[in-house]
N, C-alpha and C positions, 0 to 999 in steps of 0.2 A: 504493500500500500504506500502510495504518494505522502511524504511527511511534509508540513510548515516549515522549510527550511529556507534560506537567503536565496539557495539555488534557484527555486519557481522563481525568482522576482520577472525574468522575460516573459514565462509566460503569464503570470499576474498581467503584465504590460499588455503584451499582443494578444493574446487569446481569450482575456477575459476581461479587461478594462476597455481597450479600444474596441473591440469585436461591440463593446455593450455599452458605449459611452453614449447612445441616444437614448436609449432602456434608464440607462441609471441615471440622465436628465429628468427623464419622464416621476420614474419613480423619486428623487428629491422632490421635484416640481410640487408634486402632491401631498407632501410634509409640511414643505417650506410656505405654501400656499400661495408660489407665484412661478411662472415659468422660470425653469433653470438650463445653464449652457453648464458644460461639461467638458474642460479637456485634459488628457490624459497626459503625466509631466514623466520625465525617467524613473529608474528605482535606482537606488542609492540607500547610505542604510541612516542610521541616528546614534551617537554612543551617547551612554546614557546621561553626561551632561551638556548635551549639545540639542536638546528639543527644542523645539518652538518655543517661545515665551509665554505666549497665551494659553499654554498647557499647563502652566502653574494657575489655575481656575478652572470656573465650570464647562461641562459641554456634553453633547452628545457624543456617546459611547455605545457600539454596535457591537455586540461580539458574534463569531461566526465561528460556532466548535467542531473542531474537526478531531476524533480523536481524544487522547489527553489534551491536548493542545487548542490554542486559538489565534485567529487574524483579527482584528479587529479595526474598523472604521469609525475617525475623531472629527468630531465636527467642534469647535470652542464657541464659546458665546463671545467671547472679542470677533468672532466674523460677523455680527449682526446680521450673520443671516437666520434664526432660530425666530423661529415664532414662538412671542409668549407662551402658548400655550403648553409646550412641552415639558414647561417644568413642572407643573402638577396639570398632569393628562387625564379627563375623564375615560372611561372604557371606551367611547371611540377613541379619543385620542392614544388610548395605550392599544387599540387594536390596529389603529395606523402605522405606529413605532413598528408594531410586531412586521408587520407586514413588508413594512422598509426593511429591516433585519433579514425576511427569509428574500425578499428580490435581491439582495444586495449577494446575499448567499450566493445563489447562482450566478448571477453576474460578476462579480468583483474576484473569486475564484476560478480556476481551472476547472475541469468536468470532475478529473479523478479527486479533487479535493471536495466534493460535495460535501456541505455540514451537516451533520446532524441535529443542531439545534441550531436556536440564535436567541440573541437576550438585547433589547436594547433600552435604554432609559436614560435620563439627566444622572450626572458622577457633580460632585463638589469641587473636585479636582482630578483634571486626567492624570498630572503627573502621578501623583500618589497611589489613583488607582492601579496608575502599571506597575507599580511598585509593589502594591498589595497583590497584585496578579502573577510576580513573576516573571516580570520580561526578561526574555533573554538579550541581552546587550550582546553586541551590536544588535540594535532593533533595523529589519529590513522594511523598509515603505516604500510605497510610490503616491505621491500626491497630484491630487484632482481639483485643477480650480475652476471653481463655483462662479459663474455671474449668474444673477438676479439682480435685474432693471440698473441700476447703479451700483450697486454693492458688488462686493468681489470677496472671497473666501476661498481656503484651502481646506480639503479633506483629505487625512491623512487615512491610507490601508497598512496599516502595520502588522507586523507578527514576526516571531511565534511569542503567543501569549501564553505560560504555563498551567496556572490556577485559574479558570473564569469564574469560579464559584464566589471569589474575591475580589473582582472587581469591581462588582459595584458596590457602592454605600449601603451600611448597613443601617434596620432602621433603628430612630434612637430608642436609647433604654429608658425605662421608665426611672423617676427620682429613686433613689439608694440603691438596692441591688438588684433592683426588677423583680422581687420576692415577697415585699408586701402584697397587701391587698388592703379593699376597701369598703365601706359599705355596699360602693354602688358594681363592687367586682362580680361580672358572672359568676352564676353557681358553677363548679368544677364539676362536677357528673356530667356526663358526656352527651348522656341520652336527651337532657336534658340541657345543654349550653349551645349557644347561638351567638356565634362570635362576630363582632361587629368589625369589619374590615378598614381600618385607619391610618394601615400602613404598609410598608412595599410589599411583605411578606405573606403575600395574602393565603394563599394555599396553605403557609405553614403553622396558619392559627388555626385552621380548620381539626375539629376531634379526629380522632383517631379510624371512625368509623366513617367518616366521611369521606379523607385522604383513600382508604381502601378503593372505596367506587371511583375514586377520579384513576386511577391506577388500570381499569377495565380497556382493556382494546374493543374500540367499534368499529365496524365498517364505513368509510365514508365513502359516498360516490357523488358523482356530477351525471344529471341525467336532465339528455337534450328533450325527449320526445317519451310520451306511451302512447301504445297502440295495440287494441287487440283486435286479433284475427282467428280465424275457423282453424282447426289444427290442421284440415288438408289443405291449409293455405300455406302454412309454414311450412309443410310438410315436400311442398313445392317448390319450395323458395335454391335459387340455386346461383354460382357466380353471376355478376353483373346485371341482376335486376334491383330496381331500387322503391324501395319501401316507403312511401309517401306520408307524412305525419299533417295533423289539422295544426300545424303551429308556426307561426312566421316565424322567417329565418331570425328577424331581428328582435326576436322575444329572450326574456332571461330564460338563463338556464336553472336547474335547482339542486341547490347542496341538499344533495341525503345524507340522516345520519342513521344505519338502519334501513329499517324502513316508515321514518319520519321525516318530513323537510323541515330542514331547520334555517334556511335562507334562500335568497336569489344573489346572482351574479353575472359577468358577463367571462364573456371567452379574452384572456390574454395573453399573449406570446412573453414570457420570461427569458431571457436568450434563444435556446433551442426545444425549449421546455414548454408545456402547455399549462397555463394556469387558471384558478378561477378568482375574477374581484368581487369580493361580495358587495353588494348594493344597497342590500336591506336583510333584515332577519323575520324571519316566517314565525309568528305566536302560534303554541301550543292548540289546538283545537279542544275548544270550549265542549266538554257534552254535561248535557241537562238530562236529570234523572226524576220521574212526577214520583213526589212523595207520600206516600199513603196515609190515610187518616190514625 
């Protein structure tokens, strides 16, 4: 397997930056909330007292795990290019981050380096964070400069990142040891506690029996069309006939999860990849039960 090493930096360059530099306009564009230009500068590397300046502060932090290891994409709020909103993101706003994180994945990487995850969120300071992550110095980058309308900014792709679990901020502790309690503290019984989400960690307030279900593999699929037909129609069906659906071409498509919709989206090209934008989210279907006297 292909490792995060200084080596990839050409193909970082040519096969996944340049190749993707309209892709990764498009997807900033829809962060930053205004069209963005995109061009791709050399790779070179960073020893560890020689960063950008603006990295001693705040900024967007993208990490892309490959492995033990990570790349990671820095965006600093000295580029003014960051829209308020990023620093405390509602669930859209934290499902847009996300999203940037997995397009940036495929894009900003080679094929063989495909991530497995990706984390992205506001850090208090980048330096520190790579610090707390284990950069390996020399850090290998290649930066991407940003215009939007007048402004101008750098994004740096750095890696290899050692620890990702550590680089972002962790949330603060409660006053003394984080051990008391208080009147108004949930009851500890589990069956019974219902954790109010008020900080980055959200999953990991969740009981014990809850964390289990979120752990369940489901199927998820993208389905263009249904249509049913006579079994001696199917039964027919052979190369090069085509199957006519009642649903315009230009209609959304819809995230299953199961066999529940849980959204709409449309069709998008990711590099070489097919993806889906979600557009809206499908509510639960309502059913009504008449209750007897």
């Amino acid at each position: 397997m292909s490792q995060l090493t200084p080596d990839i930096a050409a193909d970082v360059v040519a096969a996944a930056c340049t190749k993707g530099a309209g892709e990764i306009a498009e997807a900033l564009s829809r962060v930053l909330d205004a069209p963005a230009t995109v061009e791709v500068g050399s790779a070179t590397t960073f020893a560890e007292g020689d960063v950008p300046a603006d990295w001693n502060g705040p900024g967007l932090l993208i990490a892309m795990i490959v492995g033990e290891q990570s790349a990671v994409a820095i965006l600093s709020e000295g580029s003014g290019l960051l829209p308020e909103w990023y620093k405390n993101p509602d669930p859209t706003g934290e499902s847009r981050l996300m999203t940037l994180a997995q397009e940036f994945g495929m894009l900003l990487l080679p094929e063989a380096l495909m991530p497995s995850d990706s984390k992205a969120g506001r850090v208090a300071n980048v330096g520190q964070s790579l610090a707390r992550g284990a950069a390996n110095w020399p850090l290998a980058h290649v930066p991407l400069a940003i215009q939007v309308g007048d402004k101008q900014g750098v994004l740096y792709v750095a890696w290899p990142i050692g620890k990702t679990t550590e680089l972002f901020d962790a949330p603060a502790e409660a006053p003394g040891n984080g051990a008391a309690t208080t009147a108004d503290s949930p009851p500890q019984d589990e069956a019974s506690y219902v954790p109010v989400f008020d900080g980055e960690d959200r999953f990991g307030a969740l009981p014990a029996y809850a964390r289990s279900l979120l752990r369940i593999d489901l199927t998820v699929r993208v389905a263009l069309a249904h249509k049913r037909q006579r079994s001696d129609d199917i039964l027919g069906l052979g190369p090069g006939q085509i199957i006519q659906f009642n649903k315009s071409c230009d209609e959304m498509l819809d995230l299953m999860v199961g066999h529940q919709k849980v959204a709409k989206g449309e069709a998008v090209k990711v590099g070489d990849k097919f993806g889906l934008r979600i557009t809206s989210i499908v509510l639960p279907e309502e059913r009504f039960h008449n209750v007897g006297p």
